[in-house]
N, C-alpha and C positions, 0 to 999 in steps of 0.2 A: 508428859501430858496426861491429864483423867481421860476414864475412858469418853464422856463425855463431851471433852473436849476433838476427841478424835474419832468419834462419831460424828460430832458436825464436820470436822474436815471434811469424812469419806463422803458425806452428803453433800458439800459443795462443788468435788471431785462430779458426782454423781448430774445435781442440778445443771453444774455448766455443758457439761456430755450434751443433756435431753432439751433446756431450751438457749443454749447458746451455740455450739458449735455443729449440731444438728441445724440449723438455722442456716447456716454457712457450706454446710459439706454434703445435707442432704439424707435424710432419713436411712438410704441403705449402706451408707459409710461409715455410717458412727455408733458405735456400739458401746455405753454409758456405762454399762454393767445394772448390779444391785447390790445394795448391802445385805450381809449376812450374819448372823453368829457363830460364834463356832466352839467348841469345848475346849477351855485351856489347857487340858492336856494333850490336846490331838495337837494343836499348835505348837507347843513343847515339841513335841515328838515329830511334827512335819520338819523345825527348826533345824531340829540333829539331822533329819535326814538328808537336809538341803544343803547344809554348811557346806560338807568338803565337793560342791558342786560347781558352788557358785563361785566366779571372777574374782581373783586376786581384789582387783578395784573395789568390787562389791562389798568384800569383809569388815571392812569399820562399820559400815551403815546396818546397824542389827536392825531386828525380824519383830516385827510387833508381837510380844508375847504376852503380855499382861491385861488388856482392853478387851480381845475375845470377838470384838469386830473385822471383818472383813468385807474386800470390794470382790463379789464374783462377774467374773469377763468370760467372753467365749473364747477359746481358742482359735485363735484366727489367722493359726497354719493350717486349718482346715477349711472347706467352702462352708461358705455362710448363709448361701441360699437353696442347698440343694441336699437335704439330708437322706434320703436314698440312696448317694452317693458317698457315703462315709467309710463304707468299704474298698472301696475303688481306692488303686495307688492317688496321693495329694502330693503337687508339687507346690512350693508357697517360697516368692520371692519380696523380702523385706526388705525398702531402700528409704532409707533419710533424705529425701531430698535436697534441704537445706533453701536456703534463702533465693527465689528464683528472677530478680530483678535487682539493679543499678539505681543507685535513690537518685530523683527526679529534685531533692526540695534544695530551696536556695540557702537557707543554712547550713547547706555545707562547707567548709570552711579549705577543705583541701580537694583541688581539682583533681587527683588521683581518684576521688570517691567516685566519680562520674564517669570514669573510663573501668573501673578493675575493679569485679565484682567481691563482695564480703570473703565469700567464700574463699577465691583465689590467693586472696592477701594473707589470709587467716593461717593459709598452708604452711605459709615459708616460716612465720611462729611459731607453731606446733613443731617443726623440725626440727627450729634453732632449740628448743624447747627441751628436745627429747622423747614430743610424746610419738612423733613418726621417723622413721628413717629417710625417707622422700619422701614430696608432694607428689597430690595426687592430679591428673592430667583431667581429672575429671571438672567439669564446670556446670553448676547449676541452670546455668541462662541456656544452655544451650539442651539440656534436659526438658524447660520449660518453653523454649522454641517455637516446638509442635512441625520443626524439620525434621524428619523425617530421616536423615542423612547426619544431624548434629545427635539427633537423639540415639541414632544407632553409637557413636561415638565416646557417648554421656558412658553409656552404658557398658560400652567395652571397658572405657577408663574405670568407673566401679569395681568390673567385674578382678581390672590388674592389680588393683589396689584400692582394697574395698575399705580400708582403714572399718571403722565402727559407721559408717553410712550401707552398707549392703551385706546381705544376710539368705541364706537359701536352706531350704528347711526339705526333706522329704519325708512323709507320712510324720512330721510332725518334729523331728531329730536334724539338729543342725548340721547341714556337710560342707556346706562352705560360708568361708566368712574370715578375707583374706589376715594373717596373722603380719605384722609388719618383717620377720624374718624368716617369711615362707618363699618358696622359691613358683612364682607365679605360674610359669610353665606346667609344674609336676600337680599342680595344685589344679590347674585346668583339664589334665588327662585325667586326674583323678573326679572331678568333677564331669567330666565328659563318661566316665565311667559308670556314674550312677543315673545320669538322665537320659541315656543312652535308649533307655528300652520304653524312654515316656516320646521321644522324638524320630528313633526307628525302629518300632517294633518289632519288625520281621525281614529288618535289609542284611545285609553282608559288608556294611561296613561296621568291622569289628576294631582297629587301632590304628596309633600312629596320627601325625602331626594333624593330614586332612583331616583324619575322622572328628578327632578335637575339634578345629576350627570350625569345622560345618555344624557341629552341635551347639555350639555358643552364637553362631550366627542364627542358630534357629529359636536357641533361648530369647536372644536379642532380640530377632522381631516380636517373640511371641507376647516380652513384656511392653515394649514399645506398642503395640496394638491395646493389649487392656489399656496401658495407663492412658489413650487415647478417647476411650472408648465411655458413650455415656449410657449409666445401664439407668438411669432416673433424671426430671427433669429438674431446673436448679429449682431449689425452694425457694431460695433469699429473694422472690420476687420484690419489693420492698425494699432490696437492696441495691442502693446506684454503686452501678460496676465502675471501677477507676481504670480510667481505657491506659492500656499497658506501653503505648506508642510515649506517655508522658514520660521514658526513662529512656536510656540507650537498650538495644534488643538483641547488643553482645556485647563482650565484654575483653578488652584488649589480651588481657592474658590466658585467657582461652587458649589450649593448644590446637584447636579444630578453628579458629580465627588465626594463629600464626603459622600452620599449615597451608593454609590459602593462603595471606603474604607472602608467602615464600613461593608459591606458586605462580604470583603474577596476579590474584584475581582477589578483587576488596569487595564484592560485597557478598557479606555472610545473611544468607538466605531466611527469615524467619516466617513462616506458614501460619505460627497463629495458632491455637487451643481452639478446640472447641468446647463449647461455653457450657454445655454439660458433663464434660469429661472431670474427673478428680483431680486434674493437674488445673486445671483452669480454675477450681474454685479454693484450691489451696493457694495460689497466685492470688488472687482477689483479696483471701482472708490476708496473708502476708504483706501484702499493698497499703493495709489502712495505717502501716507505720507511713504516714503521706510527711512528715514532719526530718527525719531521722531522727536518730538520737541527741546529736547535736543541737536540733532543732525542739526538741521533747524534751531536753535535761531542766534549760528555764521553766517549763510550765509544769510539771515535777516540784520544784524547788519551790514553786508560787502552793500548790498542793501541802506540801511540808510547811511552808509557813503559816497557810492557814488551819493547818490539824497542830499544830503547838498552840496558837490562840484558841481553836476551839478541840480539843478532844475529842469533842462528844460526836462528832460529828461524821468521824472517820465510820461510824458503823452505820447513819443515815445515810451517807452517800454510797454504800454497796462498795469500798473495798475490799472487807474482808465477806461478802456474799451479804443476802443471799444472791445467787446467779438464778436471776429469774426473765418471766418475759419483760418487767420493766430494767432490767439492766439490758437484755437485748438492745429494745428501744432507743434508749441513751446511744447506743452504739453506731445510729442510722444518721446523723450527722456528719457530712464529709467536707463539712466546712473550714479553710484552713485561716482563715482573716479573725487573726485573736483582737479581742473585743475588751481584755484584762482583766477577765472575769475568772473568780475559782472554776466555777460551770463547765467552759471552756476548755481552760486548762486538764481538767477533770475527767472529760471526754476523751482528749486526747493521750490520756495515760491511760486509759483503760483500753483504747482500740490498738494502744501500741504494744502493750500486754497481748492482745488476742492475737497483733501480728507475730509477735515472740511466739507464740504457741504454735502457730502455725509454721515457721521458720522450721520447730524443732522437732515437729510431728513424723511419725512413720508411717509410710506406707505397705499396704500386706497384699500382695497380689496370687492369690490361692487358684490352683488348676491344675483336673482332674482330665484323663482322657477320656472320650465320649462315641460311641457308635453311631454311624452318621441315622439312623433313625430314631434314637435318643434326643437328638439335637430338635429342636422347634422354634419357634420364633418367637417366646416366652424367654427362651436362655440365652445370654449368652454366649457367643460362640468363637474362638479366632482358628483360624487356620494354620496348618506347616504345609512344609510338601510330602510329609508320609502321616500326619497325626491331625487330629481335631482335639479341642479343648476345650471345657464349658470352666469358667469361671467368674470367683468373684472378686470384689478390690473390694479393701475396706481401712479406716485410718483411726492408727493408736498414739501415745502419746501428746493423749490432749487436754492434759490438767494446766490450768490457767498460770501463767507464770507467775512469779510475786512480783509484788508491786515495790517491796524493798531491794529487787535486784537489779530498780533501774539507774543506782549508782554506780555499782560494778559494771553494767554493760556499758557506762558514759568511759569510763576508765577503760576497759579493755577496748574498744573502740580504737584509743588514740595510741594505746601501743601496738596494736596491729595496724593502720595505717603509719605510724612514724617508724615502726620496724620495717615496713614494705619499702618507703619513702627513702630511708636510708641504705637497708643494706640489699634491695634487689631491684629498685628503678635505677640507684644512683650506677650500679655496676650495667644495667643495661644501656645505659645513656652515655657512649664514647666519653661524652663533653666532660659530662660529670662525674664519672669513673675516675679521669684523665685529673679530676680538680681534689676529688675527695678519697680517699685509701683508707679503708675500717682501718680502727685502732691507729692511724697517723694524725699526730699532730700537726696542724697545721699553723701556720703566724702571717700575720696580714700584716705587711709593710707600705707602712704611708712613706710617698718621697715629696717634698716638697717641686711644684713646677712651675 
């Protein structure tokens, strides 16, 4: 690319940050960045010093050295409202939520989609895959809840197997962020080891298994209350909320839903977000995929046939940016009754895009300990039983997804549902266990009668 060319990107990056997803998430959660310059030899030489740092994974994807543009962000393992405090110990917990609803639309074609949330299915692929050793017990829906009792749950499962969804950072340096061949246990003592002096200051519990458990129980509330908590009021006025009652409000394989089965008792409790909290408006944003993919691949494809006939056209209609307040706009339509019009079609790939962004987005939960006459009613605040906390939440990874990945996600869709379908409903289902054996042949014999 000229650098030209990727200066408009980092502007679009930029643009959609400030009048698009600002829109949605709410002026103290989004942080756009700005572009900058920078001298290409200092780039150079950041590159070298970054290399043998960075993620095995990361190493193909090189380091823009030649354009001299860059996006600057704040550090957002640090608190983002309260710079006085920037010396003070910073704790910051990083968690991918992931997709937090069961699609509601009738073009779904396999009744599994209705019962067993994305996330869940997706697990037992990644395994057969390679990329994890176990799924994780963790379940989105029950994150987005807003029980109180599922979300303490959500979060313990993160914390045992955090795969690349959860992240803990202090004064700014990663300490935990479970590795798939770590041994969970040692990795929580040693975790309890470092946040130990932000949760008991000055008590005498010094080790051993209780002292573990009581600290991660405290961790737990303590991010369970921010992500709760609404520090601003929603902005999207403008925006009609898609009431979340249209989908199922758990999700079968849930292990905190097959806990209760086993217990005798069905029904899983959901309280409900409140509507200015950051989970509640990430759920919204995530919601306007109202179609699924299934449903979104035809008007997509109607999309593509009409930018072969016309070209020109692809840059009037705001695919490739600019991300402005009239692309917002276009966004405020939550009408599902196709009409067969490009238009239409149109709309719904773009809001299904913003739902993808939101799906993949991360959450940054920053907090600092606070002396109770520090604290006001201006900040702020969650409680332990030995510690106070003034923090802030704020949400990264929210560059617009492409618009040409919505054929790969039509395709990976149906292999993780036909991968679920076959090798972990059929083995949970006596019947069909009983009928079907991976890898066995099977021959259907007609007998005349």
């Amino acid at each position: 690319q000229t650098s030209e060319e990727i200066l408009h990107h980092l502007q679009n990056i930029v643009d959609f940050g400030k009048h698009v997803m600002k829109q949605f998430f709410g002026e103290n959660y989004v942080h756009h960045g700005e572009i900058i310059q920078l001298p290409l030899d200092f780039v150079r030489q950041l590159c070298l010093k970054i290399q043998p740092e960075r993620p095995e994974s990361r190493c193909d994807k090189d380091m823009d050295t030649l354009s001299g543009y860059a996006m600057c962000l704040p550090n957002l393992t640090r608190l983002q409202t309260y710079r006085f405090m920037e010396h003070r110990p910073i704790l910051c917990i990083e968690i991918k939520p992931k997709c937090g609803f069961i699609p509601f639309s009738s073009h779904v074609s396999q009744e599994i989609k209705h019962k067993v949330c994305r996330y869940c299915m997706h697990q037992h692929l990644k395994v057969a895959n390679g990329k994890w050793k176990r799924p994780s017990k963790y379940c989105p829906l029950d994150l987005f809840s807003g029980n109180k009792q599922r979300m303490h749950f959500a979060l313990k499962s993160l914390l045992q197997e955090a795969q690349n969804n959860l992240k803990i950072f202090k004064n700014g340096e990663l300490i935990y962020g479970c590795k798939d061949d770590q041994d969970c246990l040692s990795d929580w003592n040693e975790l309890a080891r470092h946040l130990k002096p932000f949760f008991f200051p000055s008590n005498g519990l010094v080790s051993g298994p209780h002292c573990t458990r009581t600290i991660v129980k405290e961790l737990i509330h303590v991010i369970t209350m921010a992500l709760l908590s609404s520090t601003e009021a929603c902005r999207a006025g403008d925006m009609k909320t898609i009431p979340v009652s249209q989908g199922r409000s758990y999700c079968e394989a849930s292990a905190f839903n097959k806990e209760l089965l086993r217990n005798g008792k069905h029904k899983l409790e959901s309280s409900g977000l409140p509507r200015g909290c950051l989970l509640y408006k990430t759920l919204q944003a995530q919601m306007l995929d109202m179609l699924d993919i299934e449903g979104l691949y035809p008007l997509y494809s109607r999309v593509e046939q009409y930018f072969e006939e016309f070209p020109e056209e692809r840059s009037t209609l705001q695919i490739d940016g600019p991300y402005n307040e009239v692309f917002y706009e276009k966004l405020l339509d939550l009408s599902t009754e196709d009409d067969g019009t490009v238009a239409f079609a149109l709309t719904k790939v773009q809001q299904y895009r913003i739902a993808m962004t939101a799906k993949d987005c991360s959450i940054m939960i920053a907090l600092s300990p606070c002396m109770q006459d520090e604290c006001s009613e201006q900040r702020p605040v969650v409680l332990t039983s030995k510690s106070r906390f003034t923090f802030s939440v704020s949400v990264l990874d929210l560059d617009l997804k492409p618009y040409d990945s919505i054929p790969h996600q039509y395709k990976l869709d149906g292999k993780i549902v036909n991968y679920y379908l076959k090798n972990v409903q059929a083995k949970d289902d006596p019947v069909m266990s009983g009928l079907f054996k991976e890898n066995e042949d099977c021959t259907l014999v007609l007998h005349k009668v």
